[in-house]
C-alpha positions in Angstrom: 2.5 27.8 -12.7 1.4 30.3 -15.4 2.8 30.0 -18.9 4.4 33.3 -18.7 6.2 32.5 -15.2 9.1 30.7 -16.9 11.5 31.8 -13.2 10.9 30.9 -10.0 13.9 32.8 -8.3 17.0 32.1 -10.2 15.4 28.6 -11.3 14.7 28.5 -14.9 11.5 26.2 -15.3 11.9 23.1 -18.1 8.9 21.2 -17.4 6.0 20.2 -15.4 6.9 16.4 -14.1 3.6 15.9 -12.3 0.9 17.7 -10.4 -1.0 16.7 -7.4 -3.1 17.6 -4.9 -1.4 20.2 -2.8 2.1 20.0 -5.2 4.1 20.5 -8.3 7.3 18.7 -9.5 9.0 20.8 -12.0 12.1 20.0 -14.1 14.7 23.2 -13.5 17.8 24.8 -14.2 19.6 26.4 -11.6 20.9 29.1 -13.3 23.6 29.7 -10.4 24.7 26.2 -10.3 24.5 25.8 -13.8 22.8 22.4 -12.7 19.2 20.5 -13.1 17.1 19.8 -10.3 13.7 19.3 -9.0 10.9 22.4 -7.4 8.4 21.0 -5.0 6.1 23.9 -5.6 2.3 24.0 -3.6 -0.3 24.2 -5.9 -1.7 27.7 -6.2 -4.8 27.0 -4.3 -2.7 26.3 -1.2 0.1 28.6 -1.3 -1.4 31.0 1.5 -2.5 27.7 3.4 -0.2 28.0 6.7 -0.8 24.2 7.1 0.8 23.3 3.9 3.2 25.9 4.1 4.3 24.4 7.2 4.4 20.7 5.7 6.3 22.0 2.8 9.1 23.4 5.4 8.5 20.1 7.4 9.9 18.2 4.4 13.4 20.1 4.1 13.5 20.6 7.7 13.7 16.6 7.9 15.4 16.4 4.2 18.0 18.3 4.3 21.0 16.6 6.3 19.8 13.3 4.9 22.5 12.2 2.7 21.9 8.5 1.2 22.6 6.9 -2.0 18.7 5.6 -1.4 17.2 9.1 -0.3 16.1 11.8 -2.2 18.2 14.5 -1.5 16.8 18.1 -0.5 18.4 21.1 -0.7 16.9 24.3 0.0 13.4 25.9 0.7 12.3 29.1 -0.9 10.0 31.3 -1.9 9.7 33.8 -4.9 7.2 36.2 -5.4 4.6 34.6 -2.4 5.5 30.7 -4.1 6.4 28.7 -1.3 8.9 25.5 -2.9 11.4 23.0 -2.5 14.6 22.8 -4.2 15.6 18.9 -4.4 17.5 16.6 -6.1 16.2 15.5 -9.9 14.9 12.1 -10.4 13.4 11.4 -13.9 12.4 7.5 -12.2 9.1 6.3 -12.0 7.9 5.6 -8.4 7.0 2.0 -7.6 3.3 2.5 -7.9 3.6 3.4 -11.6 6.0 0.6 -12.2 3.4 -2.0 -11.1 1.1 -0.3 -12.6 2.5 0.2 -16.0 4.8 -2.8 -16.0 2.4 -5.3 -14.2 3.9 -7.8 -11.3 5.0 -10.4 -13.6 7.4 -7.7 -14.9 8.2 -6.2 -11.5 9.4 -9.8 -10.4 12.8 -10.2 -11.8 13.8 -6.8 -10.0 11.6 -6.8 -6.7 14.2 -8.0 -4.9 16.6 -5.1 -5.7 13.7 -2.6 -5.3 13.2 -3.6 -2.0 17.1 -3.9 -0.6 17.4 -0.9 -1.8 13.9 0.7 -0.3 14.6 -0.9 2.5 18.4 0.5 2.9 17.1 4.2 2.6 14.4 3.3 5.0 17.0 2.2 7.7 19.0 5.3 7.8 15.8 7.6 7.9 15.1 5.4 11.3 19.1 6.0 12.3 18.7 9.3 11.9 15.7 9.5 14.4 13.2 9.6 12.2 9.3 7.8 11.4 8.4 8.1 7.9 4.6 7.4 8.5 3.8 7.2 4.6 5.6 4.4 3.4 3.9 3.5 0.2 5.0 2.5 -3.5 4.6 6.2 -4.4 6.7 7.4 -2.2 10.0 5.4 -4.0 11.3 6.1 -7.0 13.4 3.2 -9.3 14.7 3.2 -12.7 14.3 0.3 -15.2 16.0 -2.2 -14.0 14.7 -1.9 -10.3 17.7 0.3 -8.7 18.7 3.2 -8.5 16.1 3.3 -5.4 15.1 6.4 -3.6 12.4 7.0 -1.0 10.8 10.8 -1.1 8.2 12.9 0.3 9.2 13.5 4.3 6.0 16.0 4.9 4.7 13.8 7.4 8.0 12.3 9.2 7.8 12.0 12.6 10.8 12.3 15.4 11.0 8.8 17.0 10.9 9.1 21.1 11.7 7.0 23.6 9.7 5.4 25.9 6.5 3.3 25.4 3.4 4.1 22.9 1.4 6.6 24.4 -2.1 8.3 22.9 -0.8 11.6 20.7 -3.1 14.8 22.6 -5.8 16.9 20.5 -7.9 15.5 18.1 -6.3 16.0 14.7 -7.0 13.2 12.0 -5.2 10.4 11.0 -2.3 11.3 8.6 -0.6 8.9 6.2 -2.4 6.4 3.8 -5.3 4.3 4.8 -4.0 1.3 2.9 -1.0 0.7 4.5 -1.1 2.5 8.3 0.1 0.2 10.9 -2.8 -0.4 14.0 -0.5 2.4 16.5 -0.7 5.0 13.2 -4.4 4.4 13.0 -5.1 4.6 16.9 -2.8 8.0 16.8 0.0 6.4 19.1 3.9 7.4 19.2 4.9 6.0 16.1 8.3 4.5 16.2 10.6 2.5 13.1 7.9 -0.5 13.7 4.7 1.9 12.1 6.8 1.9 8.8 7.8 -2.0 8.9 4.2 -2.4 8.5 4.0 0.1 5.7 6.8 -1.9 4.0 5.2 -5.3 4.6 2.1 -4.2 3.4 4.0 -2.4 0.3 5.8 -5.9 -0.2 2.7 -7.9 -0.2 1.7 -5.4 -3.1 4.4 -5.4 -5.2 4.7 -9.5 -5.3 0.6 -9.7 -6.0 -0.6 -6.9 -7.6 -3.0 -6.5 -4.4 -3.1 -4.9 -0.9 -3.1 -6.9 2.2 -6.9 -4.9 3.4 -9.1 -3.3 1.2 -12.4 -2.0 2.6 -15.6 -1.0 0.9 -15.6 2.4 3.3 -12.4 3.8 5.4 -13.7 2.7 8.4 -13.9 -0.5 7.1 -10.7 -0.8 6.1 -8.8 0.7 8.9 -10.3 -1.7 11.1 -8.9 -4.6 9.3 -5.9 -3.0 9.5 -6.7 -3.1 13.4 -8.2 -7.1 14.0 -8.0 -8.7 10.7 -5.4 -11.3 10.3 -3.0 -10.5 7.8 -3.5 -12.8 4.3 -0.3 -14.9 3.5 1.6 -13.8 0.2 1.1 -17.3 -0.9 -2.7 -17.3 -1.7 -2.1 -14.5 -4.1 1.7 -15.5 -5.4 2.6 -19.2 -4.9 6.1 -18.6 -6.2 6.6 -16.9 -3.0 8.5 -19.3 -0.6 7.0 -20.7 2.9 10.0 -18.6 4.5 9.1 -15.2 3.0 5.7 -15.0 3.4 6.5 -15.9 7.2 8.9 -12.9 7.3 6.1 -10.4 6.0 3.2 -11.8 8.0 6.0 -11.2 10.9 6.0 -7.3 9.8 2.1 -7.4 9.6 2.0 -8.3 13.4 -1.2 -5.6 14.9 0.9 -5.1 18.2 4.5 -3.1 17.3 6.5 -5.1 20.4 5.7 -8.8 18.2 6.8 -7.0 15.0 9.8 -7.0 13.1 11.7 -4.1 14.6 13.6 -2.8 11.8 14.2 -2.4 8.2 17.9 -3.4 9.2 17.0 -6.7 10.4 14.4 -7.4 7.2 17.6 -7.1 5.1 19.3 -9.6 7.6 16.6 -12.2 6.9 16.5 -11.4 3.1 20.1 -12.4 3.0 19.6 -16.0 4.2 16.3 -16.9 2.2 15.1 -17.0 -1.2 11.9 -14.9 -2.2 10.9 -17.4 -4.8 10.7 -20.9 -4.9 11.4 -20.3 -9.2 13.8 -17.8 -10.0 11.6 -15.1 -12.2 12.4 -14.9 -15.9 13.1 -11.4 -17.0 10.4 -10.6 -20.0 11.9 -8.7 -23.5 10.0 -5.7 -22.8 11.6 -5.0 -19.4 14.6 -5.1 -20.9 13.8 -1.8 -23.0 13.8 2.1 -21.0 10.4 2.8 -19.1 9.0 6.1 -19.9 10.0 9.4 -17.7 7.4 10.7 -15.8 7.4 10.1 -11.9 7.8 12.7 -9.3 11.4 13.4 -7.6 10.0 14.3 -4.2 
């Protein structure tokens, strides 16, 4: 946005919360309201880009009659003076992906389990509500300090759920989501159902408890096919706090065929309820105890 754009519509711009590729996050006041919230703005390379013009409206078509204590809420889309945006819910949270990255798994440990109750409840009622997220990742959650507070964001690539068995999606566009955690049915471009995004969630587990993905390849090809005939590594060769149990559950989400997989984010939370996650309760270090910086996205 240009320094001396300081509206966009009636939205008085505070600050820049992060840029990426194709978007802006910007602090605003809504002068009508008299309330703060978050603009989902495209980047100005990609505002007359009817691909993600159409993503951007994608996002609040999905987004806004979600209403969740663990879903980023969305509000409106707009556009002012040919800026296409979103008008959503203010977060100042880091997503999960800069807590493990900031704070480090040992510091993540004492609050993972909250994180991913809470993940895992806004997950379930995206599925209730008919809906595949297909980009489940640490990015796309926000958490406060202390691990709660949870919220899962960015819907641009939510898919309806259909009945009926897995069948091969027509055309040839690419594969969308993230390489690292795409369940086999994403990556062979299948109906994607609630299953696609238990994997995403394993593999997002396995990450947050090790400091490590599940697959990594040296090329994407190489990588997707693990994804597709590689077993999945236990949790315990990388974190032997993790109990026998656990690490059972999440190789159970990492199943390659969806019908032998966990079926639900609903029944992960069932199973969390009658196990422990750690053989040794972690200790929770001094620094966590202080405020983490602001700076993640809210959508």
């Amino acid at each position: 946005m240009a320094a001396t754009r300081d509206y966009l519509g009636n939205f008085r711009l505070i600050r820049m919360i992060r840029a990426g590729g194709t978007c802006q996050v910007w602090e605003a006041f809504d002068d009508g309201s008299k309330k703060r919230v978050a603009l989902k703005v495209l980047q100005p390379e990609v505002r007359t880009d009817k691909h993600e013009i159409a993503f951007l409206r994608h996002e609040y078509e999905v987004g806004h009659l979600l209403s969740h204590d663990h879903v980023i809420e969305v509000y409106d889309f707009r556009t002012d003076r040919d800026v296409p945006f979103l008008v959503m819910e203010l977060s100042k949270s880091r997503n999960l992906k800069m807590i493990l990255q900031q704070d480090g798994v040992d510091r993540v440990a004492p609050v993972v389990k909250t994180m991913l109750e809470q993940a895992a409840m806004g997950l379930d009622y995206f599925h209730q509500q008919g809906w595949t997220h297909c980009d489940i990742k640490p990015d796309n959650f926000l958490a406060n300090h202390e691990g709660g507070d949870v919220k899962l964001i960015d819907f641009a690539l939510a898919s309806r759920i259909r009945p009926g068995f897995g069948k091969l999606l027509k055309g040839k566009a690419k594969i969308q989501g993230t390489r690292s955690y795409m369940a086999p049915e994403q990556i062979r471009r299948q109906s994607l159902k609630a299953p696609v995004d238990v994997y995403a969630f394993a593999c997002m587990t396995y990450e947050l408890l090790t400091g490590k993905l599940p697959f990594t390849g040296l090329t994407a090809q190489e990588l997707l096919q693990k994804h597709l005939s590689s077993p999945a590594p236990p949790i315990l060769a990388a974190n032997n706090n993790v109990t026998q149990e656990f690490n059972d559950l999440i190789l159970h989400m990492l199943e390659k065929k969806p019908e032998r997989r966990l079926q639900s984010l609903a029944d992960f939370l069932a199973n969390l309820q009658t196990m422990r996650m750690f053989k040794r309760n972690p200790k929770l270090s001094q620094k966590s105890d202080a405020p983490s910086r602001t700076g993640s996205e809210a959508g």
